[in-house]
mmCIF file as Biopython writes it, N, C-alpha, C and O atoms, coordinates in Angstrom:
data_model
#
loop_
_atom_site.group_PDB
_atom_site.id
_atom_site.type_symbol
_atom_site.label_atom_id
_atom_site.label_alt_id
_atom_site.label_comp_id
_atom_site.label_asym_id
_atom_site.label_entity_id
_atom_site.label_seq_id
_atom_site.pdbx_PDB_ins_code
_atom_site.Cartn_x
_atom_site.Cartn_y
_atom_site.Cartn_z
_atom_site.occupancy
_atom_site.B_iso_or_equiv
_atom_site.auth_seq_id
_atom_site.auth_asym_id
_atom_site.pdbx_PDB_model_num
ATOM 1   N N  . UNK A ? 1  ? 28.008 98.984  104.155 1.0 0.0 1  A 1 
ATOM 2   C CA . UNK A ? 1  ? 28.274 98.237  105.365 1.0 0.0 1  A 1 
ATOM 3   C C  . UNK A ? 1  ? 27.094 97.332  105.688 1.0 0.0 1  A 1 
ATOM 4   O O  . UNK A ? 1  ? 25.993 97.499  105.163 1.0 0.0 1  A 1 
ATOM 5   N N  . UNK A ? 2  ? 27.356 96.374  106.563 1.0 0.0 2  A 1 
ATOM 6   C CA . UNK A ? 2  ? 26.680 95.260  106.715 1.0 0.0 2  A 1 
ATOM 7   C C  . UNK A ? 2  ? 26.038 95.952  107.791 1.0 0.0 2  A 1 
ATOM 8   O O  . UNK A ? 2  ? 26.569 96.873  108.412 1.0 0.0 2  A 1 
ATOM 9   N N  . UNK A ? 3  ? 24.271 95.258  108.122 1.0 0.0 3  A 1 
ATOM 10  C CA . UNK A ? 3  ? 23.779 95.923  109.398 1.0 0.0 3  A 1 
ATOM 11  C C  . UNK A ? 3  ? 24.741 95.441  110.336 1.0 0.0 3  A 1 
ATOM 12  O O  . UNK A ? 3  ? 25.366 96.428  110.723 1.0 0.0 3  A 1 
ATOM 13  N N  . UNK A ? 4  ? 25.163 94.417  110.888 1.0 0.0 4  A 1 
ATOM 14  C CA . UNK A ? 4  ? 25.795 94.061  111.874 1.0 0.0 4  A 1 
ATOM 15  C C  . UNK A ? 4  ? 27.048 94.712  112.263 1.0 0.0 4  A 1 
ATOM 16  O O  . UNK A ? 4  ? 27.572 94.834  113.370 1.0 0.0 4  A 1 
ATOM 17  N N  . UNK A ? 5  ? 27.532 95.235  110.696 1.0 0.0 5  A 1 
ATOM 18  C CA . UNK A ? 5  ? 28.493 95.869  111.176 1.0 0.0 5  A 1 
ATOM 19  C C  . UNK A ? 5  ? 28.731 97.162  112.055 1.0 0.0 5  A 1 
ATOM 20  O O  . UNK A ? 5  ? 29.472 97.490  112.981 1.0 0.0 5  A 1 
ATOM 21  N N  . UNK A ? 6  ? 27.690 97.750  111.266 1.0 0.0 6  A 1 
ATOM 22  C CA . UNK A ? 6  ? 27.009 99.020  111.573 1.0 0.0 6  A 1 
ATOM 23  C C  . UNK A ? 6  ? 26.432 98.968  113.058 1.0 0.0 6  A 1 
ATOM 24  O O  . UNK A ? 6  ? 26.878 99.840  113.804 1.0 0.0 6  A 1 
ATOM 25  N N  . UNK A ? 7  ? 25.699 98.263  113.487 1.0 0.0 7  A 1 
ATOM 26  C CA . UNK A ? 7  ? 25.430 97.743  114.985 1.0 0.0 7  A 1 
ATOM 27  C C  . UNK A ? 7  ? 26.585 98.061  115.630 1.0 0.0 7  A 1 
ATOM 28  O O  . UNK A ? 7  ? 26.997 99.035  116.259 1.0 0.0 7  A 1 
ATOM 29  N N  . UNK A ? 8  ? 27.109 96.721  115.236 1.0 0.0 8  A 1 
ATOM 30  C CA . UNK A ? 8  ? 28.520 96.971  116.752 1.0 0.0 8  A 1 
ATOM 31  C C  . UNK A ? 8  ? 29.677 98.461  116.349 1.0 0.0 8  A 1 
ATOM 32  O O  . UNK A ? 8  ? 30.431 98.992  117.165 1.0 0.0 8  A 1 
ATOM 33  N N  . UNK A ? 9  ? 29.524 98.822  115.031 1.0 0.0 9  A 1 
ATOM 34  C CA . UNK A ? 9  ? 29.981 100.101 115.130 1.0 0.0 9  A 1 
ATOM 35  C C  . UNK A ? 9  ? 29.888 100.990 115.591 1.0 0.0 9  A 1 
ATOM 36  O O  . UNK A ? 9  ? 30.855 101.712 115.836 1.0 0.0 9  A 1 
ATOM 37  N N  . UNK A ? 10 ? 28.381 101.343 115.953 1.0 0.0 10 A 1 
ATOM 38  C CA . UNK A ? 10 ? 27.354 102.217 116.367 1.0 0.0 10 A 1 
ATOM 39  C C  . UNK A ? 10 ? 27.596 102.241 118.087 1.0 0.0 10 A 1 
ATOM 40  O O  . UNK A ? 10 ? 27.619 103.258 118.781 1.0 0.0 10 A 1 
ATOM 41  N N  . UNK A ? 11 ? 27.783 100.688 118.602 1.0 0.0 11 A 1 
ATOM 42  C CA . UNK A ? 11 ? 27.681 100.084 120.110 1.0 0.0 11 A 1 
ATOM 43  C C  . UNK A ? 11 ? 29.002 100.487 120.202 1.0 0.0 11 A 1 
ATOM 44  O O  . UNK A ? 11 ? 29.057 101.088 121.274 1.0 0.0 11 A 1 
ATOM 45  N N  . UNK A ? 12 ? 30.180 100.500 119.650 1.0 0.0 12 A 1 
ATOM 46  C CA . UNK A ? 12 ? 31.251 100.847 120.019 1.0 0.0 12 A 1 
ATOM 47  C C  . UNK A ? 12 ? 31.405 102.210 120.085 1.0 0.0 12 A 1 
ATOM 48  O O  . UNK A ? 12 ? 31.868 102.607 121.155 1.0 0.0 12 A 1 
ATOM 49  N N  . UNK A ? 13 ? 31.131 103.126 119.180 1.0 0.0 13 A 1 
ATOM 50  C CA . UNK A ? 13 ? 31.008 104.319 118.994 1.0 0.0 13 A 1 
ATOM 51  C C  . UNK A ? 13 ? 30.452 105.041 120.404 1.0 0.0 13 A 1 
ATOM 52  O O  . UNK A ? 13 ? 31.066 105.838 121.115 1.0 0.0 13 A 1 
ATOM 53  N N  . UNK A ? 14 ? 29.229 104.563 120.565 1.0 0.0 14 A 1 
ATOM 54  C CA . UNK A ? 14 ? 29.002 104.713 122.061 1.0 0.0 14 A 1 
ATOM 55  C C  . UNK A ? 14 ? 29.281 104.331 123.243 1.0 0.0 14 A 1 
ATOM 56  O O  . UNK A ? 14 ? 28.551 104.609 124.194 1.0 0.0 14 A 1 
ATOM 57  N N  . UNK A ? 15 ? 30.216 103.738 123.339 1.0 0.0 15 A 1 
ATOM 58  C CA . UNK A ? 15 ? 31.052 102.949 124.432 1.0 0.0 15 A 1 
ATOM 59  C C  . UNK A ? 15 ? 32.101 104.006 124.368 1.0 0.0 15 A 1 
ATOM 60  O O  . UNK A ? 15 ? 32.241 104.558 125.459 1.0 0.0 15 A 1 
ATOM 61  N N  . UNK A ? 16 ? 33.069 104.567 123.204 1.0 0.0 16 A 1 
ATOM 62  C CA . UNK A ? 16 ? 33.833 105.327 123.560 1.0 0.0 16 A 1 
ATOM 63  C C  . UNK A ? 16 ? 33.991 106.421 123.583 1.0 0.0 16 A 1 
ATOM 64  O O  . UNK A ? 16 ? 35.047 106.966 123.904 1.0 0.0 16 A 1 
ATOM 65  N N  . UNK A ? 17 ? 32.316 107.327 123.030 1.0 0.0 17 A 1 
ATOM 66  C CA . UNK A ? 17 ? 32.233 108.163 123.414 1.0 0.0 17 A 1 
ATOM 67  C C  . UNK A ? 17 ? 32.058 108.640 125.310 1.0 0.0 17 A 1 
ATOM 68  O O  . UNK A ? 17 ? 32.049 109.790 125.750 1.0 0.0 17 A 1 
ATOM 69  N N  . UNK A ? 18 ? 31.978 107.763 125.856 1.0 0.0 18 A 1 
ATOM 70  C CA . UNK A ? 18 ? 32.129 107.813 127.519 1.0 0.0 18 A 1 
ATOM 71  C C  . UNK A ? 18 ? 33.499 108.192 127.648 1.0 0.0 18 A 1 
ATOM 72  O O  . UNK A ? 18 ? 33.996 109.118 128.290 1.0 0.0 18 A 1 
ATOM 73  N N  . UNK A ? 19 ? 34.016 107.331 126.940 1.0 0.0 19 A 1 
ATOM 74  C CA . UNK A ? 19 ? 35.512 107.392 127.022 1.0 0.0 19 A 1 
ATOM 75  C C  . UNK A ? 19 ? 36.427 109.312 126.935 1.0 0.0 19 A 1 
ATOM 76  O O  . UNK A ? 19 ? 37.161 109.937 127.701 1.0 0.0 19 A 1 
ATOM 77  N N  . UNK A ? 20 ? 35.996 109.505 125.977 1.0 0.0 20 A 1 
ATOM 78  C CA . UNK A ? 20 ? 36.324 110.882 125.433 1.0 0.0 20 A 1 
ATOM 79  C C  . UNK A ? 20 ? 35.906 112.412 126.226 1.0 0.0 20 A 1 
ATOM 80  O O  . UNK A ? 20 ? 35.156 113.334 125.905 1.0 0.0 20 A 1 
ATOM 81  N N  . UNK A ? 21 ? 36.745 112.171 127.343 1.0 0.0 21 A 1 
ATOM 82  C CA . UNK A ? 21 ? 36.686 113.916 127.755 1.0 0.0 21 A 1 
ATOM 83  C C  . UNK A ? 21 ? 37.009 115.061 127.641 1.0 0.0 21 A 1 
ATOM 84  O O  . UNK A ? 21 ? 38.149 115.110 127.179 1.0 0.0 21 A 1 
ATOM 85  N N  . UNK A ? 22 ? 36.558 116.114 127.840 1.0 0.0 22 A 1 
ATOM 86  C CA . UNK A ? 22 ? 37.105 116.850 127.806 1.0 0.0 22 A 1 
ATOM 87  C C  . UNK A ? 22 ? 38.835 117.372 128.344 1.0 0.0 22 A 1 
ATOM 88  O O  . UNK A ? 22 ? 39.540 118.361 128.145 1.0 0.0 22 A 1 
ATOM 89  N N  . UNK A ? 23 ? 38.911 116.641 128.776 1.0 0.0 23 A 1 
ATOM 90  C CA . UNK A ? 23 ? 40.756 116.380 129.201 1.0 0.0 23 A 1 
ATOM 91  C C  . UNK A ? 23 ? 41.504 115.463 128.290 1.0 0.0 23 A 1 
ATOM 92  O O  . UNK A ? 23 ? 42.697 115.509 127.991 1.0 0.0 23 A 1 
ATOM 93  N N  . UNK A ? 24 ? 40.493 114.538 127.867 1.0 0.0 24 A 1 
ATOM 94  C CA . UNK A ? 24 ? 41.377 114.108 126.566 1.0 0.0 24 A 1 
ATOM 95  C C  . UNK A ? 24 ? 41.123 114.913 125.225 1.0 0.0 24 A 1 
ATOM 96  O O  . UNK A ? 24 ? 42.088 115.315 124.575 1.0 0.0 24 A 1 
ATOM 97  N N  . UNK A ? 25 ? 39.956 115.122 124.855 1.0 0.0 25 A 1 
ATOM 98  C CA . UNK A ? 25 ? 40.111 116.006 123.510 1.0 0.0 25 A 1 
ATOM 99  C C  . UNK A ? 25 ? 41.097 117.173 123.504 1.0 0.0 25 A 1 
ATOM 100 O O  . UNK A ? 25 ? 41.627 117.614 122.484 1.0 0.0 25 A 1 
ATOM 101 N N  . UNK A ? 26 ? 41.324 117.709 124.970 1.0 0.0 26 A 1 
ATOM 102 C CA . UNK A ? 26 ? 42.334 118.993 125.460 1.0 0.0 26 A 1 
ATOM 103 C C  . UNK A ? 26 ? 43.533 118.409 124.714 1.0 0.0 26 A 1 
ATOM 104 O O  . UNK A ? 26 ? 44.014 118.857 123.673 1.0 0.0 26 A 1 
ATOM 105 N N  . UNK A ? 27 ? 43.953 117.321 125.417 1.0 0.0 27 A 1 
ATOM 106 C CA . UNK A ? 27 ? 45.153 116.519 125.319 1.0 0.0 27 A 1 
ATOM 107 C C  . UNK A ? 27 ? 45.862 116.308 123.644 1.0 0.0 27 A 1 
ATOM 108 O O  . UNK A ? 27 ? 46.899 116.491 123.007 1.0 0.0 27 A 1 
ATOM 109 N N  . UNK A ? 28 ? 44.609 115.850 123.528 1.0 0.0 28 A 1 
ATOM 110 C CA . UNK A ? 28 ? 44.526 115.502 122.047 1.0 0.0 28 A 1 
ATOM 111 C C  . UNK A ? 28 ? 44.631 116.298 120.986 1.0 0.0 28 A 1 
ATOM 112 O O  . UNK A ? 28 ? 45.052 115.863 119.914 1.0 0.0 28 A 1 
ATOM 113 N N  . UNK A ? 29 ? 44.308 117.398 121.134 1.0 0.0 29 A 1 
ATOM 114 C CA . UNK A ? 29 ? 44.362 119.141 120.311 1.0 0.0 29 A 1 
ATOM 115 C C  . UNK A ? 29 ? 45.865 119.264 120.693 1.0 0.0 29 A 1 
ATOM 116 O O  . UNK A ? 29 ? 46.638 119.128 119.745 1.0 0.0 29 A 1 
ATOM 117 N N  . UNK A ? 30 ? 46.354 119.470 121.777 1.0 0.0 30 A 1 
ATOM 118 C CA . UNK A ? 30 ? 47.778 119.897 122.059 1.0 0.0 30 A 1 
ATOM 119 C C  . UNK A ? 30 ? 48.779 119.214 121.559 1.0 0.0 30 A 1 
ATOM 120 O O  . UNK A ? 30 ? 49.842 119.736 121.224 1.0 0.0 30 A 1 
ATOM 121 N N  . UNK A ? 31 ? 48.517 117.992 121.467 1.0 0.0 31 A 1 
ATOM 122 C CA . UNK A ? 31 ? 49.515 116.642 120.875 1.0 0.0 31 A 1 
ATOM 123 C C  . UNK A ? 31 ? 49.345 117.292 119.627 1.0 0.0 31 A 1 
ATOM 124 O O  . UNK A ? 31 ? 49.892 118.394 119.673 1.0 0.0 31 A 1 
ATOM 125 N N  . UNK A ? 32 ? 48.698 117.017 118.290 1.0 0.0 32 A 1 
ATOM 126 C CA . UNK A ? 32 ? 48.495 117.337 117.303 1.0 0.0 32 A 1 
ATOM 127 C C  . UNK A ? 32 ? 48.848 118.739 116.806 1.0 0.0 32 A 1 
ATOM 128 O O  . UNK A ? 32 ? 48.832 118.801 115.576 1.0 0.0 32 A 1 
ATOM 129 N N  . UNK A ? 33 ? 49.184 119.962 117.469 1.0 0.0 33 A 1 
ATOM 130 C CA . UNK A ? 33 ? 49.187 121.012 117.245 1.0 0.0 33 A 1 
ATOM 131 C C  . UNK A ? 33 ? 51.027 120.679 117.571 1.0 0.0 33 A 1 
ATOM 132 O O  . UNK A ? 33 ? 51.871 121.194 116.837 1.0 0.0 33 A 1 
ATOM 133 N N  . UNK A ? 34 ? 51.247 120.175 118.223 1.0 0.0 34 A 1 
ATOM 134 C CA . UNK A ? 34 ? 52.617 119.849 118.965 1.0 0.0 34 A 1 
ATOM 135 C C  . UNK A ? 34 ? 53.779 119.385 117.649 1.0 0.0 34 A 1 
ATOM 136 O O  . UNK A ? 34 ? 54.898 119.718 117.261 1.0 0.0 34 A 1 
ATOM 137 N N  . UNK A ? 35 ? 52.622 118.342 117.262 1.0 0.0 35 A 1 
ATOM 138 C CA . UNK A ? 35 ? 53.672 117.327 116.236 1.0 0.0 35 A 1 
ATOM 139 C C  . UNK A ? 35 ? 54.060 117.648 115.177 1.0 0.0 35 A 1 
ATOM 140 O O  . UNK A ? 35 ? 55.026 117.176 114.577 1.0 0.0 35 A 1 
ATOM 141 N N  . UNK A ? 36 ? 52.986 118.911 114.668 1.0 0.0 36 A 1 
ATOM 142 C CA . UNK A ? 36 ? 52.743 119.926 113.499 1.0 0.0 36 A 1 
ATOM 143 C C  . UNK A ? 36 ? 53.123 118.935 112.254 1.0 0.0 36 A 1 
ATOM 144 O O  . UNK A ? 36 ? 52.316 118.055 111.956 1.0 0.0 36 A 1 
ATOM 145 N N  . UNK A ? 37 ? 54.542 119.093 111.411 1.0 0.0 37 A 1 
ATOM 146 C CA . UNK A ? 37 ? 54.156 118.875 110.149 1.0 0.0 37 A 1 
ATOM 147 C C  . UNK A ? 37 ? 55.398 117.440 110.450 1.0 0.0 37 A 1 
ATOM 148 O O  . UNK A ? 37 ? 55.900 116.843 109.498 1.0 0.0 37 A 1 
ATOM 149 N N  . UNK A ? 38 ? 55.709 117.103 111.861 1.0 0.0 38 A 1 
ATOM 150 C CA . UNK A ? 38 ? 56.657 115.939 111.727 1.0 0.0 38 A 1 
ATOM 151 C C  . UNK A ? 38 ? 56.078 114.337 111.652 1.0 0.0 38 A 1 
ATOM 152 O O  . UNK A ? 38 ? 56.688 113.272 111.751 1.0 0.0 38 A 1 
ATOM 153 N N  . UNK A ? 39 ? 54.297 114.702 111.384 1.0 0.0 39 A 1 
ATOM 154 C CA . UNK A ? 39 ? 53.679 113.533 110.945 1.0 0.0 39 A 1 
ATOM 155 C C  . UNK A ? 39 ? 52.412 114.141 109.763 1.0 0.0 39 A 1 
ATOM 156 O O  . UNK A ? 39 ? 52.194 115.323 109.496 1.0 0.0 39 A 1 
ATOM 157 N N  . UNK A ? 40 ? 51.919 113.288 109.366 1.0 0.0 40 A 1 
ATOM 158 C CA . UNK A ? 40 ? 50.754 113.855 108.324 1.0 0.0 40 A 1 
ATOM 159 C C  . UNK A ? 40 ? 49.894 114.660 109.041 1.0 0.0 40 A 1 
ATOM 160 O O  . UNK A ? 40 ? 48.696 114.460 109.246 1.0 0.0 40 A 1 
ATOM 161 N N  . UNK A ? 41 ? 50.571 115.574 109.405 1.0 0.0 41 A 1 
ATOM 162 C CA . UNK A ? 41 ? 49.200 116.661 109.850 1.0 0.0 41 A 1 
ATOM 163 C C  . UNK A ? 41 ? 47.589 116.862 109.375 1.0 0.0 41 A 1 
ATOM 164 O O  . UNK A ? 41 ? 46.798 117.592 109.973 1.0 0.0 41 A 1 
ATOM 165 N N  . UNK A ? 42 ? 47.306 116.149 108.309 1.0 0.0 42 A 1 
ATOM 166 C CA . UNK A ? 42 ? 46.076 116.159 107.901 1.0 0.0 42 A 1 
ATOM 167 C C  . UNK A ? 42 ? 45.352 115.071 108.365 1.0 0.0 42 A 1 
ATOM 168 O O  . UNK A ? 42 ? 44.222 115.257 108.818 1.0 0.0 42 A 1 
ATOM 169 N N  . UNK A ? 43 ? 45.778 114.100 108.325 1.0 0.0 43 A 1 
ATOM 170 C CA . UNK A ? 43 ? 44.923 113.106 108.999 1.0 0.0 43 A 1 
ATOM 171 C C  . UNK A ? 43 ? 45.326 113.212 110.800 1.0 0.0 43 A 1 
ATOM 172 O O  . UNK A ? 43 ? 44.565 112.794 111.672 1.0 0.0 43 A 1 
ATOM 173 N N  . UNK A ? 44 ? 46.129 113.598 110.961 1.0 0.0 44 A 1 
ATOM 174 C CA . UNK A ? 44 ? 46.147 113.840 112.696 1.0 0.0 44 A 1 
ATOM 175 C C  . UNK A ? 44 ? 44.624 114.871 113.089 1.0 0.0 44 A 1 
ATOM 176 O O  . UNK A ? 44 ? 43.734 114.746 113.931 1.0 0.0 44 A 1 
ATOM 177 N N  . UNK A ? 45 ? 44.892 115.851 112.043 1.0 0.0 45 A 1 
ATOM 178 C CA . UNK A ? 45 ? 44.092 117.495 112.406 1.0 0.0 45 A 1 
ATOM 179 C C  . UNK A ? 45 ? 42.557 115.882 111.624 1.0 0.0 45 A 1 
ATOM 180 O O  . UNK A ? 45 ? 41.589 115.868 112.385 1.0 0.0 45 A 1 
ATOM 181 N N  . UNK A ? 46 ? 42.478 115.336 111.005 1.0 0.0 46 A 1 
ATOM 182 C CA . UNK A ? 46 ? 41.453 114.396 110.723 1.0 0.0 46 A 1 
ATOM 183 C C  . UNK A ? 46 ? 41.097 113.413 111.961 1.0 0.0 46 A 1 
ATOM 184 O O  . UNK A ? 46 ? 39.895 113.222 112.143 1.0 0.0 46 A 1 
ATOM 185 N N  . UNK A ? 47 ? 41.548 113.094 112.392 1.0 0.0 47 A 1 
ATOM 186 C CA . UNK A ? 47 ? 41.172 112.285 113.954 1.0 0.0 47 A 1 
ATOM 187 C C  . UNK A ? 47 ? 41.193 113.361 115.176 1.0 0.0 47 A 1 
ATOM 188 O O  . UNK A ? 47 ? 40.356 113.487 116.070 1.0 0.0 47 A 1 
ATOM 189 N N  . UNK A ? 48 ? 42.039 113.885 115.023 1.0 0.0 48 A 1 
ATOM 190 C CA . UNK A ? 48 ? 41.289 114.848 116.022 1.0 0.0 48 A 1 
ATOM 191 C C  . UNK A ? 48 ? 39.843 115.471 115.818 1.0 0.0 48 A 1 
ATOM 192 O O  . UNK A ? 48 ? 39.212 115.876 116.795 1.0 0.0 48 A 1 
ATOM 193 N N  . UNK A ? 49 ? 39.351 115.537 114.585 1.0 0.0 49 A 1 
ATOM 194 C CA . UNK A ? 49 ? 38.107 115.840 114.528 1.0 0.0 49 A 1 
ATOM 195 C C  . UNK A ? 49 ? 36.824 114.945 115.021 1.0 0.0 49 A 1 
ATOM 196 O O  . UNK A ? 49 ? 35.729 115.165 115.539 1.0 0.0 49 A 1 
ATOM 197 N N  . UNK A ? 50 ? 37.731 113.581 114.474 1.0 0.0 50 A 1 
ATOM 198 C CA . UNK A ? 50 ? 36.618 112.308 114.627 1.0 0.0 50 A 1 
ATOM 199 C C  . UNK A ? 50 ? 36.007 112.531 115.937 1.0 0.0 50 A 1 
ATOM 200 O O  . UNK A ? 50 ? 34.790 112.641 116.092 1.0 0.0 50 A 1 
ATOM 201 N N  . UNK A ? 51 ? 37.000 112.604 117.019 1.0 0.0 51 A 1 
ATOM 202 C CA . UNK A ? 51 ? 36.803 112.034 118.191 1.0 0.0 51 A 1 
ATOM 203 C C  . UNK A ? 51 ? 36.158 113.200 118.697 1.0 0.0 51 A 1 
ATOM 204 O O  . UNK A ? 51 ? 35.148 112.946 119.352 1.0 0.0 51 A 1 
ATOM 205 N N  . UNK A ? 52 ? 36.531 114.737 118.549 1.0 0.0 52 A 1 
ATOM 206 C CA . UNK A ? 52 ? 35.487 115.696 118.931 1.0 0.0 52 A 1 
ATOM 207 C C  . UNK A ? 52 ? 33.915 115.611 117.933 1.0 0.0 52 A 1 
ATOM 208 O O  . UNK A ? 52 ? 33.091 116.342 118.483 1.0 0.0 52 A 1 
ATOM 209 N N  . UNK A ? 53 ? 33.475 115.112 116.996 1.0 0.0 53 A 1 
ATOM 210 C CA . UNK A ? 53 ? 32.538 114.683 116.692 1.0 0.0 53 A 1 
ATOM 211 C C  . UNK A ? 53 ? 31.490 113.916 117.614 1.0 0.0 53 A 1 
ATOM 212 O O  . UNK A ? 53 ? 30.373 114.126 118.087 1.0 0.0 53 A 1 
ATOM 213 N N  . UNK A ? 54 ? 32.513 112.850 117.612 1.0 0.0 54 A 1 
ATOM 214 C CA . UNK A ? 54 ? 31.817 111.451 118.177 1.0 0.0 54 A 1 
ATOM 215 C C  . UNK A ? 54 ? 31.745 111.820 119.447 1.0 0.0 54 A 1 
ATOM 216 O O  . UNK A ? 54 ? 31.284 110.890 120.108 1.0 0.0 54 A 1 
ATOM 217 N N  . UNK A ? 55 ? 32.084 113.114 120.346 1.0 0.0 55 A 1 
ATOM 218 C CA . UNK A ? 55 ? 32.538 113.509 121.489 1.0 0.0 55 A 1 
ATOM 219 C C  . UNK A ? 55 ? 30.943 114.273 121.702 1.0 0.0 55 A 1 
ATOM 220 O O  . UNK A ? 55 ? 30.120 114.326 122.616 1.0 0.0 55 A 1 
ATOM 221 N N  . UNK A ? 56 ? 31.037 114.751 120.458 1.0 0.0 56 A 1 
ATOM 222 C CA . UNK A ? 56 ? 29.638 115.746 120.210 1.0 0.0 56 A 1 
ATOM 223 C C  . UNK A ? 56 ? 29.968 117.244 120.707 1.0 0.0 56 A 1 
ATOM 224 O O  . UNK A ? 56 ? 29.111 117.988 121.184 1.0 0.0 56 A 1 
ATOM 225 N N  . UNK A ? 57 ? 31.343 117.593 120.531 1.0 0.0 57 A 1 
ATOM 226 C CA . UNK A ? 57 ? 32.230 118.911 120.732 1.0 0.0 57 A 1 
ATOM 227 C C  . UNK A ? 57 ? 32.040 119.487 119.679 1.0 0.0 57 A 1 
ATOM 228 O O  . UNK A ? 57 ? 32.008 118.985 118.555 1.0 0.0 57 A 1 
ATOM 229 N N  . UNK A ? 58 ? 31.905 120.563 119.974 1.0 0.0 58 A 1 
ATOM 230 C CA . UNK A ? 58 ? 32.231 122.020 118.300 1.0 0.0 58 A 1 
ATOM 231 C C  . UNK A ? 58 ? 34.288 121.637 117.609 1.0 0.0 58 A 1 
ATOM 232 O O  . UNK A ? 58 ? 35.327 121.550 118.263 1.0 0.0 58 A 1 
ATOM 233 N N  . UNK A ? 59 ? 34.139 121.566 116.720 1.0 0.0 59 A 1 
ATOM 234 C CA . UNK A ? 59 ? 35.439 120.882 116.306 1.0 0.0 59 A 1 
ATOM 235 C C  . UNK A ? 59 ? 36.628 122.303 117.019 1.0 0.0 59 A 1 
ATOM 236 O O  . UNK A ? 59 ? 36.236 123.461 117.165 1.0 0.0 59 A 1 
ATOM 237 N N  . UNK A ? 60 ? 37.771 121.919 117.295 1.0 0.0 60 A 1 
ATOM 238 C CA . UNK A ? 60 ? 38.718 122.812 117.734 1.0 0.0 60 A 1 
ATOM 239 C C  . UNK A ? 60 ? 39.224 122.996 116.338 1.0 0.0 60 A 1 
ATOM 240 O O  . UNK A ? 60 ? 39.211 122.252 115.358 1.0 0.0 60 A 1 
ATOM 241 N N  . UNK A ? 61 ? 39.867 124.733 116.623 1.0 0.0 61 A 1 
ATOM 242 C CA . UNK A ? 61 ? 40.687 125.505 115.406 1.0 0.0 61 A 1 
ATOM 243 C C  . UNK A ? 61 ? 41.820 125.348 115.826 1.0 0.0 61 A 1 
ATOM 244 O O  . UNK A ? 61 ? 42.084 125.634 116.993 1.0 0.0 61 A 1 
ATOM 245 N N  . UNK A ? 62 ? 42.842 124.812 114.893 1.0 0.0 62 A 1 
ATOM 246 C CA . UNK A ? 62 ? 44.476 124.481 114.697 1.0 0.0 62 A 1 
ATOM 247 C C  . UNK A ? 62 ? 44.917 126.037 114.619 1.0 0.0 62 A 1 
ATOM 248 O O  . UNK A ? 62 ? 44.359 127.033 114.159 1.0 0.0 62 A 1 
ATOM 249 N N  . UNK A ? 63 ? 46.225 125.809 115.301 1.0 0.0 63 A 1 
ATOM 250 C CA . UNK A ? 63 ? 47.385 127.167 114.992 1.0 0.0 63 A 1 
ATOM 251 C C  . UNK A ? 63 ? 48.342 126.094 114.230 1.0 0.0 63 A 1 
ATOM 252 O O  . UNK A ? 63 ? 49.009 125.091 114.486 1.0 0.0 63 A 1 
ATOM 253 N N  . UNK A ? 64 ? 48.008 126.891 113.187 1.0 0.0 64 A 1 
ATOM 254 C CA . UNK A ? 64 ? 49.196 126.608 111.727 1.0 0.0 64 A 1 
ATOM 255 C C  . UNK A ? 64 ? 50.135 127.309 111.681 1.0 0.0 64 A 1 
ATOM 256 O O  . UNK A ? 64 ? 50.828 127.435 110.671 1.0 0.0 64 A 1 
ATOM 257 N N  . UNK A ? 65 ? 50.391 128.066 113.082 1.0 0.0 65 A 1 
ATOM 258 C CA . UNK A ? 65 ? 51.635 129.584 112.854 1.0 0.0 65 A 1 
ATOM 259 C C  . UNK A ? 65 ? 52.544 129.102 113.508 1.0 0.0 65 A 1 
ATOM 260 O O  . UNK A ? 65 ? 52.592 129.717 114.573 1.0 0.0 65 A 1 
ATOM 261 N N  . UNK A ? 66 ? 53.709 127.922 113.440 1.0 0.0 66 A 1 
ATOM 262 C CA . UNK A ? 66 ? 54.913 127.828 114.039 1.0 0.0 66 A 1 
ATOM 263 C C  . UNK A ? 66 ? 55.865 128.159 112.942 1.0 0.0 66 A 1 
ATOM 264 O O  . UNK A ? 66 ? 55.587 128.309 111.752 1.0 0.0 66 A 1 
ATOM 265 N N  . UNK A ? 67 ? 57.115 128.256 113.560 1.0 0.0 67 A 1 
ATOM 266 C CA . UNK A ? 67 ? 58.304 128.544 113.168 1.0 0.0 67 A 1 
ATOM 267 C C  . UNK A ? 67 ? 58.992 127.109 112.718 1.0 0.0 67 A 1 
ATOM 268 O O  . UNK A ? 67 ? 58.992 126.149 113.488 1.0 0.0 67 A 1 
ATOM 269 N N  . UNK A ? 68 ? 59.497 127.062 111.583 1.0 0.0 68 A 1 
ATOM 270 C CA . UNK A ? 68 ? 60.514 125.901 111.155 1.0 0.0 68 A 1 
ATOM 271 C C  . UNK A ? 68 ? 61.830 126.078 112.213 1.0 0.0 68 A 1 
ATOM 272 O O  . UNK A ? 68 ? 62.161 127.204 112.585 1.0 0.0 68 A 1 
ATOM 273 N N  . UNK A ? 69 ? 62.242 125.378 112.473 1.0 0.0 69 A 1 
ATOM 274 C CA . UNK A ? 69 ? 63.528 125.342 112.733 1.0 0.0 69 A 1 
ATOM 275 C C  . UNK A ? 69 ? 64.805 124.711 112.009 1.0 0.0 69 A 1 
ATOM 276 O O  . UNK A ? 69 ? 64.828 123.599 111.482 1.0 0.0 69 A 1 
ATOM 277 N N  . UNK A ? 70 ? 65.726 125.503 112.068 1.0 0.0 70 A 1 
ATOM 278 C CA . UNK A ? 70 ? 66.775 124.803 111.224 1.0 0.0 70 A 1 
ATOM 279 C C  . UNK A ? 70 ? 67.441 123.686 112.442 1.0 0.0 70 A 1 
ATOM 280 O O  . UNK A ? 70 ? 67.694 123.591 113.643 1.0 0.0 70 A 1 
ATOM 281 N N  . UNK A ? 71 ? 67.519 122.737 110.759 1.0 0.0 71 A 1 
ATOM 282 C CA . UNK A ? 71 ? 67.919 121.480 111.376 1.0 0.0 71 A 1 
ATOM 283 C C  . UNK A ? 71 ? 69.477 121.509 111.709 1.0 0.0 71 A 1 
ATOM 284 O O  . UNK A ? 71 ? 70.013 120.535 112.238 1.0 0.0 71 A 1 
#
């Protein structure tokens, strides 16, 4: 990456870590645990990490224990 890029990456990064509360990372764990396997659960359970990172949170543990339902 370019320094500049890295700059305003860095400046943004910290702009939205303000952004990121604890009511949204809440939010954000529940959505994702919600949607389970009816989207790529790996990169969901992957951004949910980002943002508790960049949040500077201990990462949250997923419940992988739902029930399928017949369609």
């Amino acid at each position: 990456m370019s320094y500049c890029f890295e700059r305003k990456f860095e400046m943004t990064k910290q702009e939205l870590k303000e952004l990121i509360t604890p009511e949204f990372l809440s939010t954000l764990h529940s959505a994702v645990e919600c949607c389970g396997w009816d989207v790529d659960m790996v990169e969901s359970m992957n951004f949910c990490d980002w943002c508790y990172n960049v949040a500077g949170q201990p990462l949250p543990k997923y419940d992988m224990s739902f029930e399928l339902e017949d369609e």
